[in-house]
Backbone as JSON Lines, residues from 0, in Angstrom:
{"i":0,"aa":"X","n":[16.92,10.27,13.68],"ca":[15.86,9.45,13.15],"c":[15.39,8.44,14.19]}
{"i":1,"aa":"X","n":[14.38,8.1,14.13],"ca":[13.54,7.4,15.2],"c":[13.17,5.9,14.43]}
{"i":2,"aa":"X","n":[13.59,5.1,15.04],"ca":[13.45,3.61,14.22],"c":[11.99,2.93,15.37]}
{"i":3,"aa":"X","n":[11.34,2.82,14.42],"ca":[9.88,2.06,14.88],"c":[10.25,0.29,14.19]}
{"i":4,"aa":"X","n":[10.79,-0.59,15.42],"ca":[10.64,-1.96,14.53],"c":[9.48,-2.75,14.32]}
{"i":5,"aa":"X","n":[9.47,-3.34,13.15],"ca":[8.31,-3.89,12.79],"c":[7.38,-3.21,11.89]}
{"i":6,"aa":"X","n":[7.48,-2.01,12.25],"ca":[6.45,-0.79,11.38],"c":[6.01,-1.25,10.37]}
{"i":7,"aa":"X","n":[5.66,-1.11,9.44],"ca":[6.13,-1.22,7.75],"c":[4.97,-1.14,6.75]}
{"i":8,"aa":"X","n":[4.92,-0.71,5.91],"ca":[3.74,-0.26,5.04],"c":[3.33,-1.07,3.99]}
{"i":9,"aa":"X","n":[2.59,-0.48,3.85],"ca":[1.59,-1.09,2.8],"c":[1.39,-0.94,1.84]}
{"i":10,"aa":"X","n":[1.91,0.01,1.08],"ca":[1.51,0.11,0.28],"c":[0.82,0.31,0.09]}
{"i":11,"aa":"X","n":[1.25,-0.03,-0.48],"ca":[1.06,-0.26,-0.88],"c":[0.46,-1.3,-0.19]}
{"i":12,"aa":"X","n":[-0.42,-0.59,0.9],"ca":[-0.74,-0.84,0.94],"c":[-1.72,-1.6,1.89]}
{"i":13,"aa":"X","n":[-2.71,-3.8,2.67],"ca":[-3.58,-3.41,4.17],"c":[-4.8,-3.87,3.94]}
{"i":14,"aa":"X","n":[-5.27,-4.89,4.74],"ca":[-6.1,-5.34,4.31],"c":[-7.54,-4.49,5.22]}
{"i":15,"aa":"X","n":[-7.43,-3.64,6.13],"ca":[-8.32,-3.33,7.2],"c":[-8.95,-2.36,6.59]}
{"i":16,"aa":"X","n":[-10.57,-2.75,6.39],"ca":[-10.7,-1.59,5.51],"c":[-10.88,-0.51,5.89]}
{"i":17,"aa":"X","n":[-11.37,0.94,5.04],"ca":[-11.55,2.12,5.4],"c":[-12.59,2.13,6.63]}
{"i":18,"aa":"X","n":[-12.35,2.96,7.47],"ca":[-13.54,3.23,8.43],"c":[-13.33,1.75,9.88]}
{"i":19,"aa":"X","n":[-12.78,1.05,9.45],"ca":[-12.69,-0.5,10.53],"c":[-12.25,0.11,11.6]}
{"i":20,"aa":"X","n":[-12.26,-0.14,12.76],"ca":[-11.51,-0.19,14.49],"c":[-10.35,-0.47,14.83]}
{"i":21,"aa":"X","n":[-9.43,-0.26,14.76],"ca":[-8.45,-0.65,15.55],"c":[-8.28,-2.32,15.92]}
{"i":22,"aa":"X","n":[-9.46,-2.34,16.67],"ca":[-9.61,-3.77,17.37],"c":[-10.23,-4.95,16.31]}
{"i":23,"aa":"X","n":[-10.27,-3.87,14.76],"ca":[-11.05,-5.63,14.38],"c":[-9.71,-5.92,13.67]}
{"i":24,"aa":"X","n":[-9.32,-7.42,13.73],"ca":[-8.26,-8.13,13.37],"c":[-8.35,-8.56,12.03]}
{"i":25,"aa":"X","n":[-7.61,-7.96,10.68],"ca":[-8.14,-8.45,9.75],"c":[-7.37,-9.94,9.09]}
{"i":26,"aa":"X","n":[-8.0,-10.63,8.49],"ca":[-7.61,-11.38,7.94],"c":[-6.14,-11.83,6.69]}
{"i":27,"aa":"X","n":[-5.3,-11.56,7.18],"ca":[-4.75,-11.3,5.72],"c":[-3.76,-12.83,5.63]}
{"i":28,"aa":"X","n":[-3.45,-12.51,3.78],"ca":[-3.28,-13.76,3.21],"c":[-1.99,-13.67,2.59]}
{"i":29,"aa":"X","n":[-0.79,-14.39,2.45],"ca":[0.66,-14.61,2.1],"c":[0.34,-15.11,0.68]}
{"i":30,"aa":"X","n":[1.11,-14.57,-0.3],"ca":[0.6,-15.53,-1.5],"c":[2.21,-15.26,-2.62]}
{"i":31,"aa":"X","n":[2.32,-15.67,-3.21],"ca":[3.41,-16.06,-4.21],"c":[2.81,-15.74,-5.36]}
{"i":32,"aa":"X","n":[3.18,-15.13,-6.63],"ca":[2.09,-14.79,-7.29],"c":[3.1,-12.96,-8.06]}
{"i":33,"aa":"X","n":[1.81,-12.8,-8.56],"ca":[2.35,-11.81,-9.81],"c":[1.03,-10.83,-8.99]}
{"i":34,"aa":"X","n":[1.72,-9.44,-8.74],"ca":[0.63,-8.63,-8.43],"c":[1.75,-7.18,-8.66]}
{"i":35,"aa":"X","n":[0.62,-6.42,-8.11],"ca":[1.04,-4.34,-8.34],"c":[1.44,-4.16,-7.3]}
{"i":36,"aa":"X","n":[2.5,-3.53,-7.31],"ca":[3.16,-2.73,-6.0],"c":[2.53,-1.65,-6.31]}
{"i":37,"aa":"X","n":[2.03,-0.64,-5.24],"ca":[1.9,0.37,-5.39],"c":[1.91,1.43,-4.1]}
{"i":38,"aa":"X","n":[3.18,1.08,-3.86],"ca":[3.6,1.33,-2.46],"c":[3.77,3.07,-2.4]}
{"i":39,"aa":"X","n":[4.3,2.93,-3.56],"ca":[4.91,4.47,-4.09],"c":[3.98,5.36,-4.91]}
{"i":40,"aa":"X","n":[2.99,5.01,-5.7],"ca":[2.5,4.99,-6.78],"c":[2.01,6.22,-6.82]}
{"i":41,"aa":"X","n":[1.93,7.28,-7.62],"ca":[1.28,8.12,-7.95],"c":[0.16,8.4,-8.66]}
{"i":42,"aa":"X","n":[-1.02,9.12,-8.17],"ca":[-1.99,8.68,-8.35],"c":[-3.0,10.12,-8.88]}
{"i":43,"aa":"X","n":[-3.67,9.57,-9.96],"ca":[-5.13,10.8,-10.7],"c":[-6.5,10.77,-10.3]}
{"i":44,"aa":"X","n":[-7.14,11.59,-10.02],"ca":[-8.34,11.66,-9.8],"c":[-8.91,10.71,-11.15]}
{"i":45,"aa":"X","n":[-9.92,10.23,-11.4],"ca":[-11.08,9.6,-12.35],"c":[-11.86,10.24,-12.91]}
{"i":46,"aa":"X","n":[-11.94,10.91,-14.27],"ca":[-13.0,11.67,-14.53],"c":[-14.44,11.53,-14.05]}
{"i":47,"aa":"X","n":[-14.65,12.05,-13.55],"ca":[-16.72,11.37,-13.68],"c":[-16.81,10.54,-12.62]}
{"i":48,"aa":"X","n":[-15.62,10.3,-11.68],"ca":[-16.24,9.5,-10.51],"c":[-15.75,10.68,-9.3]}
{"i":49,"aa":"X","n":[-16.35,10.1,-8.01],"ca":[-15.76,10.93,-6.99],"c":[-15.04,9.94,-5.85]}
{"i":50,"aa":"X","n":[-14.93,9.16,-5.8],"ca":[-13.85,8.16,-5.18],"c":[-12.77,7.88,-5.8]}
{"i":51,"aa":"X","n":[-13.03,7.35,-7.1],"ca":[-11.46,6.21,-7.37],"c":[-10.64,7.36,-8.17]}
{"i":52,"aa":"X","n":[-9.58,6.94,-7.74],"ca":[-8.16,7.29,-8.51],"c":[-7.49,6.12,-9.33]}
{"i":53,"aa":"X","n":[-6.71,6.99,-10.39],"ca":[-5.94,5.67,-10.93],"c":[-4.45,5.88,-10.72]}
{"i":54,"aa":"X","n":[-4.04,4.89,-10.31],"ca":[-2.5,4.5,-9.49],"c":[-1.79,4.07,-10.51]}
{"i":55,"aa":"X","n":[-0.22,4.66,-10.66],"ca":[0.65,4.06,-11.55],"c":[1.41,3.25,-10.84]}
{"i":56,"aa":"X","n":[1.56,1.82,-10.61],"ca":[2.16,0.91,-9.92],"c":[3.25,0.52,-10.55]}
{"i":57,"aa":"X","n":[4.04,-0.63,-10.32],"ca":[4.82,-0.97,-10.57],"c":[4.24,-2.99,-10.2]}
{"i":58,"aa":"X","n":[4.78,-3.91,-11.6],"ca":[4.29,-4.9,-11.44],"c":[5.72,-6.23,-10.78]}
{"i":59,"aa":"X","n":[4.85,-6.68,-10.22],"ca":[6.2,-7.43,-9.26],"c":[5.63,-9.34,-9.49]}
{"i":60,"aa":"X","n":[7.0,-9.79,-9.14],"ca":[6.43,-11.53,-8.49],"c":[7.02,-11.91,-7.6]}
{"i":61,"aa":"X","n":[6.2,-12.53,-6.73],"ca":[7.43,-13.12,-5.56],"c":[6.06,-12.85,-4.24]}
{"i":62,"aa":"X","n":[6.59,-13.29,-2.96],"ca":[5.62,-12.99,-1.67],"c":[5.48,-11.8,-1.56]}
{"i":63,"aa":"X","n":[3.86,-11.63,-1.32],"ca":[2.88,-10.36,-1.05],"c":[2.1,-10.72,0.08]}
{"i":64,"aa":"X","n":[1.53,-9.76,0.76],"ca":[0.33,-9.88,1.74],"c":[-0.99,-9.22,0.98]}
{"i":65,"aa":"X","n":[-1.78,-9.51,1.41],"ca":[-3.4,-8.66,1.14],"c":[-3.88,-9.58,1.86]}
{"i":66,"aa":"X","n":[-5.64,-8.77,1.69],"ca":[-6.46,-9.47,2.4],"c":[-7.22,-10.0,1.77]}
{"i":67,"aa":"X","n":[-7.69,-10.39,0.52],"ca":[-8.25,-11.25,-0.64],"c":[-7.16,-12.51,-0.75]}
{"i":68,"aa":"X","n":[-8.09,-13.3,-1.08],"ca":[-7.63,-13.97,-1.63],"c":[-6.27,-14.7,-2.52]}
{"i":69,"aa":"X","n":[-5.25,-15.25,-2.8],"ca":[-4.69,-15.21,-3.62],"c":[-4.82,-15.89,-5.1]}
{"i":70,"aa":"X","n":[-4.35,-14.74,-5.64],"ca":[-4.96,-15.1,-7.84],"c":[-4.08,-16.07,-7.98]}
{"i":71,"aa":"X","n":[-4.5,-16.98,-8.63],"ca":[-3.23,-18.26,-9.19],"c":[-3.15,-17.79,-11.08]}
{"i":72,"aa":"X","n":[-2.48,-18.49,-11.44],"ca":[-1.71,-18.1,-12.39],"c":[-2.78,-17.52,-13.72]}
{"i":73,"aa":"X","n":[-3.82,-19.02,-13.97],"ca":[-4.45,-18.55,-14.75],"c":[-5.66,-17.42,-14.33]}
{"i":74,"aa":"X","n":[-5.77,-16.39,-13.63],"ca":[-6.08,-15.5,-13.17],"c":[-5.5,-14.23,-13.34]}
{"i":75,"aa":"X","n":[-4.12,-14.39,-13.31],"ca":[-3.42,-13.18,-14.08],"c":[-2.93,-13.15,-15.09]}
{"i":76,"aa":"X","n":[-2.85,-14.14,-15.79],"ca":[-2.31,-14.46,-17.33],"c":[-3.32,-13.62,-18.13]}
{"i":77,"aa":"X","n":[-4.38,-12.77,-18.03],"ca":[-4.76,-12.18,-18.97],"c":[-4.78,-10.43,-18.73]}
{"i":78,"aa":"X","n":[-3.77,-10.8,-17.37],"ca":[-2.84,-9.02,-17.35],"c":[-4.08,-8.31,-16.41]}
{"i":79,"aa":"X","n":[-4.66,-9.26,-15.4],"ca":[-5.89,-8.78,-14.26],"c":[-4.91,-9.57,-13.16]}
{"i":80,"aa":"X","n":[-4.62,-8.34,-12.49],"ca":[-3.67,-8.46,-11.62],"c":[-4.52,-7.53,-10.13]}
{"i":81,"aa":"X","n":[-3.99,-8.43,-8.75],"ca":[-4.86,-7.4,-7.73],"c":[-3.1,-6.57,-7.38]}
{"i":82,"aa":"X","n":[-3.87,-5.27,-6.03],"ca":[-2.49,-5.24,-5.72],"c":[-2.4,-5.14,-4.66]}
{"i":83,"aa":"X","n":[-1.0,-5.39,-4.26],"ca":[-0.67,-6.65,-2.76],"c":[0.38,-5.77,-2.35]}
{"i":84,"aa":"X","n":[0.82,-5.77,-0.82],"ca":[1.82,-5.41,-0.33],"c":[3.24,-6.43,0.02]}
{"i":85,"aa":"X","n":[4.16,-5.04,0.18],"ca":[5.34,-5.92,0.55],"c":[6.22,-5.14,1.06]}
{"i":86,"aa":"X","n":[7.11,-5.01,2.27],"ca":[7.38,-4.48,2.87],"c":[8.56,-3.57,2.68]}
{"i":87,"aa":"X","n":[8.59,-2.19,3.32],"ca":[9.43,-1.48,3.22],"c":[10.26,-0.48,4.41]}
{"i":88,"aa":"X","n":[10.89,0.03,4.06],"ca":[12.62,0.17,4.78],"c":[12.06,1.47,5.37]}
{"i":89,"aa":"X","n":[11.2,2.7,5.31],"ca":[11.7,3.93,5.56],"c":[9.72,4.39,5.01]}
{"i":90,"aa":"X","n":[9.48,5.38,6.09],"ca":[8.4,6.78,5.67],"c":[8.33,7.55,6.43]}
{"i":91,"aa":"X","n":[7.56,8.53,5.91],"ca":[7.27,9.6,6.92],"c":[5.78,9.42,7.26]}
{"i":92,"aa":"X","n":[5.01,10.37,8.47],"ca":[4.18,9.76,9.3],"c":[3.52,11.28,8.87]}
{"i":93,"aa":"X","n":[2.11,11.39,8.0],"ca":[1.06,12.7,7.32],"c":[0.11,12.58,9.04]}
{"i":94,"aa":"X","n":[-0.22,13.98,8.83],"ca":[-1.15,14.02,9.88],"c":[-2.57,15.17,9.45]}
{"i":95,"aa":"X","n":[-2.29,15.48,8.1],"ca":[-2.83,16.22,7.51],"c":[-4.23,15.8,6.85]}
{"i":96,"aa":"X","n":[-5.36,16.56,6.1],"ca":[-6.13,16.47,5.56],"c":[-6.42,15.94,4.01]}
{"i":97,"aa":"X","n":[-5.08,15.97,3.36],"ca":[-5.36,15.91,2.68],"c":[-5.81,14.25,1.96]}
{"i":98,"aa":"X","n":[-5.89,14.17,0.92],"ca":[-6.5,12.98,0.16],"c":[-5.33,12.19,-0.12]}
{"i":99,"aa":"X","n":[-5.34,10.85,-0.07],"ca":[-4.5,9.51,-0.42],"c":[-5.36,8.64,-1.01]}
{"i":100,"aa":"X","n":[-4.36,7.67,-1.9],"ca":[-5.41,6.22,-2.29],"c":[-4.87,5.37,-1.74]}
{"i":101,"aa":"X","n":[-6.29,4.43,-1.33],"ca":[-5.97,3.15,-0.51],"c":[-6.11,2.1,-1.95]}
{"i":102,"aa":"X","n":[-4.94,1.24,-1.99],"ca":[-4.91,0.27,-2.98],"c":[-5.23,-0.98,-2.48]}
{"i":103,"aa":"X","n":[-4.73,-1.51,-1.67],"ca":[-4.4,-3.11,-0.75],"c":[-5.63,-3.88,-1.61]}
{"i":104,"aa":"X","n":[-5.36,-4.5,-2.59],"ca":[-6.39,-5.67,-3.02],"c":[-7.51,-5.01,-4.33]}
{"i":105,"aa":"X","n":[-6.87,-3.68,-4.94],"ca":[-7.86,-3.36,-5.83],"c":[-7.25,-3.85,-7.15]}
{"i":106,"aa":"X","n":[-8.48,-4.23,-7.85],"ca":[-7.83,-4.61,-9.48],"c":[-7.06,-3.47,-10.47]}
{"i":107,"aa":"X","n":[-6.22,-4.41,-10.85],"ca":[-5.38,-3.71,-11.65],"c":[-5.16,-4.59,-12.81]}
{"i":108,"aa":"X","n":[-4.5,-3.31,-14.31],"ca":[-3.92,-4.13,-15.53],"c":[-2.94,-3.69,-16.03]}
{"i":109,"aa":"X","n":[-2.08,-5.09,-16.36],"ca":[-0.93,-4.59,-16.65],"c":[-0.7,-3.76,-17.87]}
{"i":110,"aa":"X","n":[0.29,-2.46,-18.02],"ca":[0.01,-1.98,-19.19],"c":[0.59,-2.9,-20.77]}
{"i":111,"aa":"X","n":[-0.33,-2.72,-21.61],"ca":[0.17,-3.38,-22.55],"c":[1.88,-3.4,-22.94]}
{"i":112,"aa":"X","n":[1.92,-1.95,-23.22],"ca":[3.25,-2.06,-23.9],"c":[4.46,-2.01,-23.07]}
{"i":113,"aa":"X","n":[4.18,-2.0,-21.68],"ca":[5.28,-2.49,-20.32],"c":[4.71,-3.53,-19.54]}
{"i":114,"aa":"X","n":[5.05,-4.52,-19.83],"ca":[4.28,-5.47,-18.05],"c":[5.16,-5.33,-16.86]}
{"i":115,"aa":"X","n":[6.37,-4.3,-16.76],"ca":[6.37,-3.84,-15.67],"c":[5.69,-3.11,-14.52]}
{"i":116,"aa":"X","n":[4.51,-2.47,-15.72],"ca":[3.81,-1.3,-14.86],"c":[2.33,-1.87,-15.28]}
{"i":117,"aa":"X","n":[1.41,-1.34,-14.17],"ca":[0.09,-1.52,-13.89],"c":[-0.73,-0.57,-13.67]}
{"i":118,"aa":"X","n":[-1.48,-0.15,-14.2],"ca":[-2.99,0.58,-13.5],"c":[-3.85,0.07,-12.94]}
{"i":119,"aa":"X","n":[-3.82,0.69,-11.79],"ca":[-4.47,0.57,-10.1],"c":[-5.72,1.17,-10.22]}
{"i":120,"aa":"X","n":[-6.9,1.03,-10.35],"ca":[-8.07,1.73,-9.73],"c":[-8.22,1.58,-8.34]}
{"i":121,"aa":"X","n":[-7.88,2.8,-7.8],"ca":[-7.82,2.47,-6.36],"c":[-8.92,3.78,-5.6]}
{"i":122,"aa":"X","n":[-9.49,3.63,-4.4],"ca":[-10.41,4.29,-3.61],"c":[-9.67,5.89,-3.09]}
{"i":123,"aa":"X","n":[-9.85,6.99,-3.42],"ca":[-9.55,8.11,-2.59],"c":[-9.86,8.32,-1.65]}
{"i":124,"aa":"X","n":[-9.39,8.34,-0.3],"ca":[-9.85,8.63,1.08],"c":[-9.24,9.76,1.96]}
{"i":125,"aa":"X","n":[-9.64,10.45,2.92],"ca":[-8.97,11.38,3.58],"c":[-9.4,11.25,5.22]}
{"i":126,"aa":"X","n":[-9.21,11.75,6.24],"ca":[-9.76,11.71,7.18],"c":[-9.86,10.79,8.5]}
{"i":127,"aa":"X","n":[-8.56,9.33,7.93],"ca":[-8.89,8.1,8.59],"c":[-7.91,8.49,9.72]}
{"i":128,"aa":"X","n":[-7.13,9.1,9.93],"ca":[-6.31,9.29,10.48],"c":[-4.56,9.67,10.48]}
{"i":129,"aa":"X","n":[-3.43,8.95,11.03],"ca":[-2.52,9.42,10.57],"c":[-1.79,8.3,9.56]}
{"i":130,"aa":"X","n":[-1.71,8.64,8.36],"ca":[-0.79,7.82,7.31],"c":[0.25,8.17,6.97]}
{"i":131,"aa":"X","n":[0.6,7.2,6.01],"ca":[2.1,6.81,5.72],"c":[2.5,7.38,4.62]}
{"i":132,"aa":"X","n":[3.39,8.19,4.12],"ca":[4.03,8.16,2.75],"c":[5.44,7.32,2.58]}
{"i":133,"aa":"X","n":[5.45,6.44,1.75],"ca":[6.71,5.48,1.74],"c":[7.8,6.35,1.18]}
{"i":134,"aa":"X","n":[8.75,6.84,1.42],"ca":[10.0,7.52,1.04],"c":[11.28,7.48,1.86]}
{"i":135,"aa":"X","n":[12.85,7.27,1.1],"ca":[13.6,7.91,1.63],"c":[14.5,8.47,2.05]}
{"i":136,"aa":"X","n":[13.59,9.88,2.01],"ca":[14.07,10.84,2.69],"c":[12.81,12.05,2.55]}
{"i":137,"aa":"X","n":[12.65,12.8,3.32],"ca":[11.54,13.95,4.09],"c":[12.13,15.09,3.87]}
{"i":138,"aa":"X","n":[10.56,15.91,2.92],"ca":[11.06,17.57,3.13],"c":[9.42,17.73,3.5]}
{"i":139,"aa":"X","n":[9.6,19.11,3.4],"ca":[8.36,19.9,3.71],"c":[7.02,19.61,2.99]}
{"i":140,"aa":"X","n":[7.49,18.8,2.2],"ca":[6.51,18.87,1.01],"c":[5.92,16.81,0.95]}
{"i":141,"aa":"X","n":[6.4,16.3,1.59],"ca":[6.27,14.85,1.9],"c":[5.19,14.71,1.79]}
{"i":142,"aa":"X","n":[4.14,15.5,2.66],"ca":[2.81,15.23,3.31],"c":[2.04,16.15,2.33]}
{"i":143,"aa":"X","n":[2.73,16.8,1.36],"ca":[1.49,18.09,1.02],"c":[1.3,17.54,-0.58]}
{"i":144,"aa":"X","n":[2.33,16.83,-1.18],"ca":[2.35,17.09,-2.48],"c":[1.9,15.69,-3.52]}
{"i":145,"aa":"X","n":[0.71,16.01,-4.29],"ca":[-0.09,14.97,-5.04],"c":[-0.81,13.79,-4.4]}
{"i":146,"aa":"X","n":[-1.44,12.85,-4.51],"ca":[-2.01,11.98,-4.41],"c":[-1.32,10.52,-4.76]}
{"i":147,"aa":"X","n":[-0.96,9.86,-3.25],"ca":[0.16,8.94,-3.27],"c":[-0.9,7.85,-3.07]}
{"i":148,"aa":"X","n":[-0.34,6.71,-3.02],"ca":[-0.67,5.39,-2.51],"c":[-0.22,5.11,-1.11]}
{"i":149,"aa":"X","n":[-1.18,5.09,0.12],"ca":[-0.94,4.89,1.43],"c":[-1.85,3.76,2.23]}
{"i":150,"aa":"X","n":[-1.46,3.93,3.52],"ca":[-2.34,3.53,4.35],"c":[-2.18,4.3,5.84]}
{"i":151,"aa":"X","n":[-2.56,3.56,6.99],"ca":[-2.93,4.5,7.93],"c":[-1.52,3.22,9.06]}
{"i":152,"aa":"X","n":[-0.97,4.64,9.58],"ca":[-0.37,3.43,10.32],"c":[-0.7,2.54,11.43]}
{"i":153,"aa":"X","n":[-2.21,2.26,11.45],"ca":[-2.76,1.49,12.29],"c":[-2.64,0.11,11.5]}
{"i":154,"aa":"X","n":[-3.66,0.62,9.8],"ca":[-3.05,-0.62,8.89],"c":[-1.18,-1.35,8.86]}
{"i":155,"aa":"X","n":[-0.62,-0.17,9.15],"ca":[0.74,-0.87,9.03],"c":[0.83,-1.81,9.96]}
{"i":156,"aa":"X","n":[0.84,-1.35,11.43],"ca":[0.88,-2.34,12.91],"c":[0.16,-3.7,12.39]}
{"i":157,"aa":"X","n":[-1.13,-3.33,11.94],"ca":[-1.42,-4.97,11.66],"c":[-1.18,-5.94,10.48]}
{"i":158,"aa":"X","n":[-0.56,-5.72,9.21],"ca":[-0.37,-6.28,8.54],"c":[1.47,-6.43,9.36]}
{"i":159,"aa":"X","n":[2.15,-5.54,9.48],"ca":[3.45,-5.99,10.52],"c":[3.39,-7.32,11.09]}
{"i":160,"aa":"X","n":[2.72,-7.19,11.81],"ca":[2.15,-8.52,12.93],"c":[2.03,-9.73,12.37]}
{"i":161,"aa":"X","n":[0.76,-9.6,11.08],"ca":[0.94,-10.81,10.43],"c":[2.1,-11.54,10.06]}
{"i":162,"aa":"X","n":[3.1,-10.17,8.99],"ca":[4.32,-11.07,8.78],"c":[5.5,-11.29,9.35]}
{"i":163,"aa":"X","n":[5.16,-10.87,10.61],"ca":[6.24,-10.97,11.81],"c":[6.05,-12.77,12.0]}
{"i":164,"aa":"X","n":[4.85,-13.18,11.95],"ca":[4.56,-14.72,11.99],"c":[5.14,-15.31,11.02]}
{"i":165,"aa":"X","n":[5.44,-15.11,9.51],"ca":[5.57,-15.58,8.48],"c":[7.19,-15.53,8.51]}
{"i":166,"aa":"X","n":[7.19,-17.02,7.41],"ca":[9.25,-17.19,7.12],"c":[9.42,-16.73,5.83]}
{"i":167,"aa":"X","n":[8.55,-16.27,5.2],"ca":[8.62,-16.2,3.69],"c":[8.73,-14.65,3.42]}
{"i":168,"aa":"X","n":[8.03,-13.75,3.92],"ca":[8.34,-12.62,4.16],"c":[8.04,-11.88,5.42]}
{"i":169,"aa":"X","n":[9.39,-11.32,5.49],"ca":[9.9,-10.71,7.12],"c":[9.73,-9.17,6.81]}
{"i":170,"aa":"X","n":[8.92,-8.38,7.83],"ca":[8.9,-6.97,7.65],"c":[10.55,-7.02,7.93]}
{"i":171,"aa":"X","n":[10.76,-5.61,7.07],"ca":[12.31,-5.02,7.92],"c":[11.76,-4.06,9.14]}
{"i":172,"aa":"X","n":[13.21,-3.28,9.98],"ca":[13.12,-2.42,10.89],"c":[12.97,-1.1,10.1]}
{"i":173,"aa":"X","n":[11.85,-0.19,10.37],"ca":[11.28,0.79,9.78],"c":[11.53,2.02,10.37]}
{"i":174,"aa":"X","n":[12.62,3.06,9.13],"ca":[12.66,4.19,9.96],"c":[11.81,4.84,9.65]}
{"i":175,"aa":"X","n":[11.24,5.63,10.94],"ca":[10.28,6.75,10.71],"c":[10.72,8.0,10.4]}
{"i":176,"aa":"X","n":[10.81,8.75,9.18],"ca":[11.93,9.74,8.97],"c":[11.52,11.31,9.45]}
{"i":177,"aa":"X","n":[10.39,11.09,9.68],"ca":[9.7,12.73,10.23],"c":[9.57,12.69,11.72]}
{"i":178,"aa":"X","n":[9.58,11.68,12.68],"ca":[9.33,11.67,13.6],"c":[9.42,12.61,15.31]}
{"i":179,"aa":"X","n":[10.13,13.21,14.62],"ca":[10.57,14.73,15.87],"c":[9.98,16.24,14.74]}
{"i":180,"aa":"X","n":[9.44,15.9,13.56],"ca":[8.97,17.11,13.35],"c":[7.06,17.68,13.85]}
């Protein structure tokens, strides 16, 4: 296994949006707060639309990154929650065509009868380059199977960076688990 330090995803997530450069530096924001992980999240096409998917997240509190803004309390007290990243241990590296959702900062609600869990309307994208699936451990099927919640690991390098600055949340050291395949 090949350890990339600093790496670390997004999730669930990234504030740089689809289509941005490399070189543009995005803004992102540390916040304390009640938001959607959806680092992992598995995700449905939208009837009747041709972009968004809906993401089954998982609802969290504690330090997040995004690039919006941060919601203060009475903002999510009526279960309108955005969703935010937070860092993780281990993925594998897609190089493939197929379709992912980008979440980093899309609205979400918590479900009624769990406020553990959230629905994500999040953007379907393909094509940006090479992304992340958060897992771990890697088979053949990592990169091929359903419609996950990602980002591109260019987004990872720069939200990394940010919280490499920050005391409140520290990326961990990130193994890359596909990395010699």
């Amino acid at each position: 296994m090949w350890k990339l330090a600093g790496l670390t995803l997004l999730a669930a997530a990234f504030a740089m949006p689809i289509g941005a450069s490399a070189d543009d530096q995005p803004d992102f924001k540390l916040c304390q707060s009640t938001y959607a992980l959806c680092t992992t999240a598995p995700c449905t096409p939208v009837a009747g639309t041709k972009d968004t998917v809906s993401c089954a997240c998982d609802v969290k509190t504690g330090y997040s990154g995004g690039g919006e803004a941060c919601q203060d309390e009475a903002e999510t007290s009526g279960g309108n929650i955005k969703s935010r990243y937070f860092p993780v241990k281990s993925y594998a590296i897609c190089t493939n065509d197929r379709p992912w959702a980008w979440c980093l900062d899309k609205p979400c609600t918590v479900v009624k009868d769990d406020p553990t869990k959230a629905t994500c309307a999040c953007t379907s994208v393909k094509d940006q380059g090479p992304y992340v699936i958060v897992t771990d451990t890697y088979t053949d099927k990592t990169c091929s199977t359903g419609i996950i919640s990602s980002a591109t690991v260019t987004q990872i390098t720069q939200i990394t960076d940010f919280l490499k600055k920050s005391s409140e949340l520290k990326p961990f050291d990130i193994k890359v688990l596909n990395s010699g395949k």
